[in-house]
C-alpha positions, 0 to 999 in steps of 0.5 A: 477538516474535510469530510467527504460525504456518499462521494462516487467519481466516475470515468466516463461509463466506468465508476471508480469509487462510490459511497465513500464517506471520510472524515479528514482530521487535522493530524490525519497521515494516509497512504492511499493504495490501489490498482493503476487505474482504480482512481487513487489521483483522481481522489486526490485530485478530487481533495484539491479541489481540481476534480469535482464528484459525480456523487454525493458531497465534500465539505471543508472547514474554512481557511482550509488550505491544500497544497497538491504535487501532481506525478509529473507535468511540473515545468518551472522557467524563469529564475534561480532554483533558490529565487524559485523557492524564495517566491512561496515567501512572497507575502512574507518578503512584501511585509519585510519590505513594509517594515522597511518602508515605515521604519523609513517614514518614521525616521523623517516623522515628527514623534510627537505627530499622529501620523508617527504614532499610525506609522509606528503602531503598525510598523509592530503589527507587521513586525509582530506577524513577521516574526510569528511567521518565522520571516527572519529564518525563510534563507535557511529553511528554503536552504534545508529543504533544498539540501535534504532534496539532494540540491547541492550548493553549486546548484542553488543559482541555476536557472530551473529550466536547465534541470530535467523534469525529475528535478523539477518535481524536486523543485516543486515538492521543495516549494509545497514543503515549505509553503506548510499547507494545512493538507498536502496531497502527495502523488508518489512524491518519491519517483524522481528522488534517490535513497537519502532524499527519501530518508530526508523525506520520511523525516521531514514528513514524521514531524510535518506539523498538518496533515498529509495524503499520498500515493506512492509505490514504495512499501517501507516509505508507505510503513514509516510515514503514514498510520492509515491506508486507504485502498481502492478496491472493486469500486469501493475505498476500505481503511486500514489502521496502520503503515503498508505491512500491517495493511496486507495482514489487515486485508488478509485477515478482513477477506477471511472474515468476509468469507465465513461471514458470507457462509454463514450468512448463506446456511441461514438463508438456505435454512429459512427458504427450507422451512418456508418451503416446507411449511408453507401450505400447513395452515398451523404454521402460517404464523411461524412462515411469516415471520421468516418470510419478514426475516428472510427480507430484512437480512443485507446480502453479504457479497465477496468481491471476485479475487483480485488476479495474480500473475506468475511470471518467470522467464527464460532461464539462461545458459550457465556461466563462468564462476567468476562472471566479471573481475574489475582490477584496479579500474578507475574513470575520469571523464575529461578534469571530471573524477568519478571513481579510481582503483575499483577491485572487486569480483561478482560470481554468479548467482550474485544479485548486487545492488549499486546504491549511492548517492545520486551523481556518486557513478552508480550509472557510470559503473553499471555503464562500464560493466556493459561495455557502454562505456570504457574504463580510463585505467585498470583491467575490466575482464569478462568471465567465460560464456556470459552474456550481458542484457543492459537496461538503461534508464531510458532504455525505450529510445532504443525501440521502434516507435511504429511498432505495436506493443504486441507485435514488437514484444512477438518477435523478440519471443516468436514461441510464446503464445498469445496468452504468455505474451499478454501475461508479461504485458499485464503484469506490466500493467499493459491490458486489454487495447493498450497492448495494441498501442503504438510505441511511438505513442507511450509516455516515457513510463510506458516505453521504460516499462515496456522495454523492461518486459521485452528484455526480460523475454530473452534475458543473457545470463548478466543482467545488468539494470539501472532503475528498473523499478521506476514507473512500477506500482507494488504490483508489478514490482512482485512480479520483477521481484519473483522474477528475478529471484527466481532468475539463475543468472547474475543480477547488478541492479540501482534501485531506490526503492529500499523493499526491492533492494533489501529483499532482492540483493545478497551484495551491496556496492557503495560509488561514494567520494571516489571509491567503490566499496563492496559490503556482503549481504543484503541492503539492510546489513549493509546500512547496519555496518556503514552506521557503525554496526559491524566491520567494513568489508572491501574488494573479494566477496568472500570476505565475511563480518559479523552480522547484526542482530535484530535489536541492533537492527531495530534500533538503528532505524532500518527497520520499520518502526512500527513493526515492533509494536503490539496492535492495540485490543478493540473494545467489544461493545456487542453483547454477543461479543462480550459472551463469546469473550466471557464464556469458556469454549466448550469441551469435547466431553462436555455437555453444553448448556442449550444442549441441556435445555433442548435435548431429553433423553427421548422425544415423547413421540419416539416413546409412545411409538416405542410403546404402541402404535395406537392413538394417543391418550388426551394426557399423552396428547396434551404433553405433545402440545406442550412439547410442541410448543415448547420446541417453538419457544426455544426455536425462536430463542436459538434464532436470535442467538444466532443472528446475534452471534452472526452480527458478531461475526460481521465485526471483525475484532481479532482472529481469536475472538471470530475463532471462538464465536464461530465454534459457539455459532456451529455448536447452536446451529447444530441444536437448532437442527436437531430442535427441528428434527423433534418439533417435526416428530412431534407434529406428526404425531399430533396431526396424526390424532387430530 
């Protein structure tokens, strides 16, 4: 569909990726991950067309079309929010209108006229196409995609400026969704959309009938949607088979490949410059020299990219608090007619990391707002617990900062005792490196400023933190390090996230805002999916409370977790001689005798026995046998060098752990009668050149 051929994409001195080569099919579903910076949207920004290569070539099939949805930048004006996704249409409304049209001029037609019968076979032409593009359907499909993106029905005929740019880029995703591209090209479509938009989603996109690429952040979005990741990595693009999870098992495993690879590679090399060293003035040896001297040229280094850095991260650990760090009694808000919730009782002990998850509007916000203090309750008892300290992150937390100051600077003084080197480690894992920590406040993008003012809490954190969307703006990277961060935290956490890898593996609790009410669930998010499908006992008010957990099938097969995870990776072929003998071929035993060892071992050299006999010259016969034996070490010399550069370029194909596990050994175990062959060829031509 589209090919990308030698393709290289430079910014400005600096190359983001080269000799890429990718075939694009039809059903193609890739998660593009990487570094910020690396040129994950460049890339795909290169497959729309909008950027052009510095290298090599792109190729498309025609009629390709490509729909793409940019991070953020989307600024919709004009019309309706339905009218908005009503206008992808257009050339299906116009064919409506036709029919219209014609269906009119017929009725006022003669029937038995030529003109009718233009008029009406065309009317079934565009009748036809109408109904092959499912034109009688367009109201409800643009009412789907807009429910299942969180619009609500009120919403529909707003006008699309009165919504905030996160939900204009739901309006825009809602447009490229339905508009069907032959490929969509998503850049982290799942920013700006809560839990149950991006359940939506993955659904959506599972049975997308073309194929699609994206960016995203999200790990288990990444391991439920696509079947192939593309990263980015020291200038070049690897593939990987599978969702994110079977990714890093992949990468771990290629990197250990790469290394003993380039070991072996290395001892060869090293054991070739020897020989040529040695033998290089020896005239009898010249033919030999050569030809590892030809050998040493061909042979493609093999380089191990430098490992990619990683940061550690802890805070300042916080004085302790009361047991029982907040109490709500009863607590209920209204603002104004408006009810959000109403006898909310619950207790948070520390220690407790809480998630708050509803949907988006439910007061998620609004609870966390008034356990802050930023906002008062409207009836019921709110009571802090002895010595806690709360910290508040906000989703626009950044409007609290000083926009003159630098980054460095204003990050130096919230923590005076940290050293340079501390300081720039908390921005890096931030992802503020080298000038941009010396960048003005006032000059961040929204996501820089609430990333930043994340890292500044974290600096000085109280012993309540209390954060609403914290992971927003973070890529995978930098979500390890909040991760780590906080679950090495002795405080108490209460956080909303929709980032579903984050809550399961940070939360011990779960708080539902939903419909009015505020529920507690024990456990971590996934249980707490489990029990509200169903699965177990509702728990609410005391988080004590206990109910029977699930078990893993129950898990699995209520979706929760990943889909993929449960299936065996499939077996590659092995089409490489040397592979097929290291699968075939037993791994030999310690108290066995392996077969070239059989070969090329007597029991002594028959230097070594006359030497043991006499110290004289040797007799023709004896001199003839040595000859022989010289020549015969050089036979099985050269044999033994091709199988282990056979056994080498097994290596280099990685086909399991297993398999690269018994070819090593097989690989150590020739290279060990290589050593001792070289050994005796030295002995014997000792001898020999001693009788000449």
């Amino acid at each position: 569909m589209i090919q990308l051929s030698e393709a290289g994409k430079r910014f400005g001195p600096r190359i983001l990726f080269e000799n890429l080569n990718w075939l694009i099919t039809p059903k193609e579903r890739v998660g593009i991950v990487g570094a910020n910076g690396t040129g994950k949207s460049t890339l795909l920004k290169v497959l729309a067309g909008i950027e052009h290569l510095d290298y090599g070539d792109v190729n498309s099939t025609k009629g390709i079309r490509a729909g793409y949805l940019p991070q953020d930048g989307i600024n919709l004006t004009g019309r309706s929010v339905f009218a908005e996704c009503m206008s992808v249409f257009d050339s299906l409304r116009a064919l409506e209108q036709e029919q219209k049209d014609l269906a009119h001029r017929m009725a006022e037609l003669d029937h038995e006229s030529l003109e009718y019968r233009q008029i009406a076979e065309r009317y079934h032409q565009a009748q036809d196409e109408f109904t092959s593009r499912d034109g009688y359907n367009i109201e409800s499909r643009v009412g789907s995609v807009l429910t299942g993106l969180g619009f609500a029905r009120s919403d529909w005929e707003r006008r699309v400026e009165e919504f905030s740019g996160g939900w204009q880029m739901r309006i825009a995703l809602a447009k490229l969704l339905l508009e069907e591209p032959n490929l969509l090209l998503l850049d982290e479509p799942t920013n700006h959309l809560d839990i149950e938009a991006r359940d939506w989603l993955e659904h959506y996109l599972a049975n997308y009938p073309h194929a699609f690429i994206l960016i995203s952040h999200d790990r288990y979005f990444l391991d439920v949607t696509v079947s192939k990741i593309a990263e980015i990595w020291n200038k070049r693009v690897y593939f990987y088979t599978g969702g994110y999870s079977k990714y890093e098992t992949q990468k771990t495993e290629r990197r250990l490949q790469l290394e003993a690879a380039y070991k072996n590679q290395r001892e060869r090399i090293e054991a070739l410059e020897a020989f040529i060293n040695r033998f290089r003035y020896q005239a009898t040896k010249a033919k030999q020299v050569q030809s590892r001297i030809k050998e040493l040229e061909k042979i493609e280094r093999i380089e191990v990219p430098p490992d990619e850095k990683t940061i550690h991260f802890r805070f300042p650990q916080p004085k302790p608090s009361g047991r029982i760090v907040a109490e709500f009694r009863g607590v209920s808000k209204s603002y104004g007619e408006k009810h959000v919730f109403s006898g909310a009782t619950f207790n948070i002990e520390r220690g407790d990391r809480i998630a708050l998850v509803g949907v988006n509007g439910a007061g998620k916000s609004t609870l966390i707002k008034l356990l802050s203090g930023e906002e008062p309750v409207s009836s019921g008892e709110y009571v802090l617990g002895y010595n806690v300290e709360t910290d508040y992150f906000a989703q626009d937390q950044y409007k609290a900062l000083n926009p003159e100051s630098t980054i460095f600077d204003d990050l130096g003084s919230v923590a005076p005792r940290a050293s340079n080197t501390e300081l720039r480690t908390i921005l890096g894992s931030f992802l503020f490196s080298e000038d941009d920590v010396f960048k003005r406040i006032g000059v961040l993008s929204g996501g820089e400023r609430n990333r930043y003012a994340l890292a500044r809490m974290l600096m000085m954190p109280g012993n309540f933190l209390l954060l609403d969307e914290p992971t927003n703006h973070l890529d995978i990277r930098a979500k390890d390090v909040l991760l780590t961060a906080l679950r090495n935290f002795t405080g108490t956490v209460v956080f909303v996230s929709h980032d579903r890898y984050f809550l399961d593996q940070l939360a011990t609790r779960v708080i539902e805002v939903a419909d009015g009410a505020v529920t507690a669930y024990p456990d971590n998010y996934e249980d707490y999916l489990w029990r509200r499908n169903g699965g177990g006992t509702l728990v609410t008010g005391q988080p004590g409370a206990t109910a029977p957990k699930p078990n893993q099938q129950a898990r699995t097969e209520t979706g929760q977790l990943n889909p993929q995870a449960g299936q065996a990776r499939p077996q590659p072929n092995y089409h490489k001689p040397p592979q097929q003998q290291a699968k075939q071929q037993p791994k030999p035993q310690a108290n066995q005798t392996k077969p070239q060892a059989n070969q090329t071992k007597p029991q002594a050299s028959p230097a070594k026995q006359h030497v043991a006999q006499q110290n004289g010259r040797l007799n023709p016969i004896k001199l003839r046998q040595m000859k022989e034996r010289q020549r015969s070490i050089e036979d099985e010399v050269t044999r033994l060098e091709v199988e282990i550069a056979d056994f080498e370029q097994a290596l280099a194909h990685f086909q399991s752990a297993d398999q690269s596990i018994e070819i090593a050994s097989l690989l150590e175990s020739r290279r060990g009668d290589m050593t001792q062959l070289l050994a005796e060829w030295e002995e014997v031509s000792a001898t020999i050149d001693a009788n000449r």
